[in-house]
C-alpha positions as CSV (number, residue, x, y, z in Angstrom):
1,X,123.3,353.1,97.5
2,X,119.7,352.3,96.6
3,X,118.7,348.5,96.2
4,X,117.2,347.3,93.1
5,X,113.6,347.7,92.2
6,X,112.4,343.9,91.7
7,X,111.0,343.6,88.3
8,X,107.2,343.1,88.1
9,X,106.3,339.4,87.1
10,X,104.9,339.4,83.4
11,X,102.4,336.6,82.9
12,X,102.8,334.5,79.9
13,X,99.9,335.3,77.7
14,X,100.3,331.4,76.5
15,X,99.3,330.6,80.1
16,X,95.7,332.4,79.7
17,X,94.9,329.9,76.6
18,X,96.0,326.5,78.0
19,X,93.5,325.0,80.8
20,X,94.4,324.7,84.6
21,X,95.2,321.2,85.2
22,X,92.9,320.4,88.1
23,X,94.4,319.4,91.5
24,X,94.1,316.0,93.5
25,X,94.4,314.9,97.0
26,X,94.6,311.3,96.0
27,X,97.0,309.4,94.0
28,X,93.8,307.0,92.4
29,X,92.2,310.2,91.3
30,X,94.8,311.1,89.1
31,X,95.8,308.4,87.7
32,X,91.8,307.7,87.0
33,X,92.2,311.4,85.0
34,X,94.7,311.2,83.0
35,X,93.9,306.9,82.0
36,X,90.8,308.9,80.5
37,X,92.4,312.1,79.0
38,X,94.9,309.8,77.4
39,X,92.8,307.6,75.7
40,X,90.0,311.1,74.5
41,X,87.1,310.4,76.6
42,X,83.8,309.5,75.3
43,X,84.4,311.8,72.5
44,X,87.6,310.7,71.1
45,X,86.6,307.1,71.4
46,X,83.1,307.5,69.4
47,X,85.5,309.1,66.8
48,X,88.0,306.4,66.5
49,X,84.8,304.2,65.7
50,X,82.8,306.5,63.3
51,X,84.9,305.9,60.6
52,X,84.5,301.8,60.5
53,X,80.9,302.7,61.1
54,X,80.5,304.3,58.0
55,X,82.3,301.8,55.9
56,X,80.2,298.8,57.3
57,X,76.8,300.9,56.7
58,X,77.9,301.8,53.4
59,X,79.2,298.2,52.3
60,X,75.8,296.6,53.9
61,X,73.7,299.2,51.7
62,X,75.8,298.5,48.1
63,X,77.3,295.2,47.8
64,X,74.5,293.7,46.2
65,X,73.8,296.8,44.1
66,X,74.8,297.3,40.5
67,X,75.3,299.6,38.5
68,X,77.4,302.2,40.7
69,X,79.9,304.3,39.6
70,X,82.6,302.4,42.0
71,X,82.7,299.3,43.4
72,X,81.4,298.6,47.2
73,X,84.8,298.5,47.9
74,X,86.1,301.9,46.9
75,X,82.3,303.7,48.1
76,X,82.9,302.1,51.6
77,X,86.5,302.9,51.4
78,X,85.4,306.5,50.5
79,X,83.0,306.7,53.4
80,X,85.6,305.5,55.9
81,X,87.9,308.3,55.1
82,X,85.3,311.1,54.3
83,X,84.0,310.5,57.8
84,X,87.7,311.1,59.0
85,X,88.4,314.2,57.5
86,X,84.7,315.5,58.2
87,X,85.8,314.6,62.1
88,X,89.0,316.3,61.9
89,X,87.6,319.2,60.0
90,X,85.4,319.8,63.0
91,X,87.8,319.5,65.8
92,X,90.3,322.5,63.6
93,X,87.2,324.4,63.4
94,X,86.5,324.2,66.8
95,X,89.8,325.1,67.6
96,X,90.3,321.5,69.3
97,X,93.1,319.3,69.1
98,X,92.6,316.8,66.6
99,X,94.9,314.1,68.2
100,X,92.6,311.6,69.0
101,X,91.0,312.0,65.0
102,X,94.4,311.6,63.7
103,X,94.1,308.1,65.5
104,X,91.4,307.3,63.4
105,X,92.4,309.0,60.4
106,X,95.5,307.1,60.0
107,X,94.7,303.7,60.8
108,X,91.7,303.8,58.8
109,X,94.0,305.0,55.5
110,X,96.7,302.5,56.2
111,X,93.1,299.9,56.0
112,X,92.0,301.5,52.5
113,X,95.8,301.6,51.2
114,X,95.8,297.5,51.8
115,X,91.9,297.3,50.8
116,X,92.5,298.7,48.2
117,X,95.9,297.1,46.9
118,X,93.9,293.6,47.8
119,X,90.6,294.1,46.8
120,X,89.1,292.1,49.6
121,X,86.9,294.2,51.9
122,X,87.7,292.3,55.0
123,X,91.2,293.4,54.7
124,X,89.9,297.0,56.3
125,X,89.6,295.4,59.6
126,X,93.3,293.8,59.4
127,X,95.4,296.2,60.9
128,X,93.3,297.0,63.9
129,X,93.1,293.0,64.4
130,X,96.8,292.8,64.3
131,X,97.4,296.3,66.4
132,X,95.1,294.9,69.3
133,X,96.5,291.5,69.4
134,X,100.0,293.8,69.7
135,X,99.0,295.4,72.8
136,X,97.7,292.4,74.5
137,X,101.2,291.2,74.1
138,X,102.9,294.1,75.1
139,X,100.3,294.4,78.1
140,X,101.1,291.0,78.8
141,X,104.9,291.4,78.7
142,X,105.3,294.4,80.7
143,X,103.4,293.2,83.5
144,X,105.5,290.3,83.6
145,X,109.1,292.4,83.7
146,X,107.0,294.6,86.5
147,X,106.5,297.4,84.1
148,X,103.4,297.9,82.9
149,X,102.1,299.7,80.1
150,X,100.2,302.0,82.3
151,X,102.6,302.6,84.3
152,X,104.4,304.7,81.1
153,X,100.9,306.4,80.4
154,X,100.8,308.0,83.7
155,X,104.6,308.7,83.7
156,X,104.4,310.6,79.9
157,X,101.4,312.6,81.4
158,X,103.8,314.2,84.0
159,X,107.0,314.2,82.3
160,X,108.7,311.9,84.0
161,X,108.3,308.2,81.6
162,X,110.3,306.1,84.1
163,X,110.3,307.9,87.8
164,X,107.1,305.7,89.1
165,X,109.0,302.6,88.4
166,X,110.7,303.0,92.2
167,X,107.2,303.1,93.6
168,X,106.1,299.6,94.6
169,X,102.9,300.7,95.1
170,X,102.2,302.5,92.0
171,X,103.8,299.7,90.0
172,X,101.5,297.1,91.6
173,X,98.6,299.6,90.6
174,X,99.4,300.1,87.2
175,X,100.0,296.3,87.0
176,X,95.8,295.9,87.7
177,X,95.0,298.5,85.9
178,X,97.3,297.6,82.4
179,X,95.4,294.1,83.3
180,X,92.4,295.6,82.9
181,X,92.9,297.7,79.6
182,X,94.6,294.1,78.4
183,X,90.6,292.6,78.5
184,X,89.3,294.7,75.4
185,X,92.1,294.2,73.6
186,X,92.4,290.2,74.0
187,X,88.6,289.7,73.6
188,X,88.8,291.6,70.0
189,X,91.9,290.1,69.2
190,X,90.1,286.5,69.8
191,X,86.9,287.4,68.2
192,X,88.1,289.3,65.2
193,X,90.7,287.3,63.7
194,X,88.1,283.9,63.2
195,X,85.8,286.4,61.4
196,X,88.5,287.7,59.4
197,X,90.0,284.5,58.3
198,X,86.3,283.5,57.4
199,X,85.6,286.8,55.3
200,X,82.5,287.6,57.6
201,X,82.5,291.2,56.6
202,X,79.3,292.4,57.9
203,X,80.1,290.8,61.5
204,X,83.3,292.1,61.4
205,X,81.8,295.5,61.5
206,X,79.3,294.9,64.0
207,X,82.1,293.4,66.0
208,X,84.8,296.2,65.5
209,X,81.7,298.9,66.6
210,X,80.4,296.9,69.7
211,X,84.0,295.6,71.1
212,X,85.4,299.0,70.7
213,X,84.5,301.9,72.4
214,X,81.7,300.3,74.4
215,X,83.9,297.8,76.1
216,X,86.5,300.2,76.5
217,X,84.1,302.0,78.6
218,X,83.5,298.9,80.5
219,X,87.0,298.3,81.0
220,X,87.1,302.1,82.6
221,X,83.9,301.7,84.6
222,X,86.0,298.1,86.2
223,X,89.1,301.0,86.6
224,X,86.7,303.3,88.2
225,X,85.5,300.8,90.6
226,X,89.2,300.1,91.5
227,X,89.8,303.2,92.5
228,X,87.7,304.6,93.8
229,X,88.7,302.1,97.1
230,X,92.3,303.6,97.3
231,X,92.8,306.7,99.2
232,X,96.5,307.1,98.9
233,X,97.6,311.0,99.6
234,X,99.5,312.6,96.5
235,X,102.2,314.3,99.1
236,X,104.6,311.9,99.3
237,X,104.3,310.0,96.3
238,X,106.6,309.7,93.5
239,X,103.7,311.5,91.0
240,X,103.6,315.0,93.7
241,X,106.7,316.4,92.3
242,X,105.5,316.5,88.6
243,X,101.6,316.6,88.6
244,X,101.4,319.2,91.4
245,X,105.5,321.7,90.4
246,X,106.4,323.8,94.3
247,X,106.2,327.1,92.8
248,X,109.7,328.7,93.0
249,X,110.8,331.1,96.1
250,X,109.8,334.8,95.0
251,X,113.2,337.1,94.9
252,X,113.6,340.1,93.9
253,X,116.2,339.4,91.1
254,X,115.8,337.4,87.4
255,X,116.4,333.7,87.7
256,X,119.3,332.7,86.0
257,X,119.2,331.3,82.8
């Protein structure tokens, strides 16, 4: 009796359109790629900004203006959310995920919704003043149960949300790191919120544009430095088994289902 011909592997033609995750040798090198695809690169971070951009350009250029059709309110609400969909419309035509705009889009419509409701301009800037003061406490918290925020950001990336907590050493890493990231997010926390209290509208732009994406790039460049000084091998840790999947034995039979 004859054996079985093995079946001839099929690719998956979904395989041919997604991007090769790249390969490390070093723990610190992954985690230092995927801290920067999480949070969109330069690109994705200049897009969560434009939007506040335009609607502090546009308020500096009509609030002392009369005779507009709308109020400076509603033109620099208008702008903010133009610039949004303009973003967004870009990434869809580029065939580009349009995660990272969605991150703008939606915080800056919750902003217009109370803006608008309100009718003070400064109420734009409240719910990124709140949502950064959140994370600083959250950032804050988790390093103090020895589970930082980082830690999760790493572990969604491979699949696996909670495995790295058993690592000591990648807990104590993400612990620096989430320390790190906590920086930007204090700093606009404390800065904002005086501005806002004091209806400083113009400075509350000019602080939402330079304490954003700017110091987050900082904060990267400090994550960079850090390291860049660790040279821990990924065989062996607790990240190999999900960044880096063992291809399965070859057989000459279907897996099972």
């Amino acid at each position: 009796m004859t054996e079985p011909m093995p079946r001839p592997e099929v690719a998956d033609p979904r395989s041919a359109e997604r991007p090769a995750e790249p390969q490390f040798d070093y723990v610190e090198e992954f985690v230092r790629y995927q801290l920067s695809k999480s949070l969109g690169g330069p690109r994705g971070m200049l897009e969560s900004a434009l939007p506040f951009i335009a609607f502090t350009v546009v308020w500096v250029v009509s609030r002392d203006r009369t005779g507009l059709p709308l109020s400076p309110l509603y033109l620099s609400l208008g702008a903010a959310l133009a610039t949004a969909v303009v973003l967004g419309l870009i990434r869809l035509v580029q065939r580009q995920s349009v995660r990272f705009v969605l991150q703008a889009i939606f915080p800056t419509a919750i902003a217009a919704i109370i803006a608008a409701r309100t009718g003070r301009a400064e109420d734009v800037f409240l719910p990124g003043i709140l949502y950064n003061g959140f994370l600083a406490l959250i950032s804050a918290f988790t390093i103090a149960i020895r589970k930082p925020l980082v830690g999760f950001i790493i572990g969604a990336a491979i699949g696996d949300p909670t495995g790295w907590m058993s690592d000591r050493g990648l807990v104590k890493m993400t612990s620096k790191l989430t320390a790190v990231l906590a920086v930007p997010y204090v700093t606009r926390f404390v800065i904002q919120l005086p501005l806002f209290l004091t209806g400083h509208i113009v400075l509350l732009g000019v602080a939402k544009v330079v304490l954003g994406w700017p110091l987050l790039l900082a904060a990267l460049f400090v994550i960079g430095l850090m390291l860049s000084k660790g040279r821990t091998p990924m065989e062996g840790s607790s990240l190999t088994s999900r960044s880096n999947p063992v291809a399965a034995p070859e057989s000459g039979h279907d897996p099972q289902p």
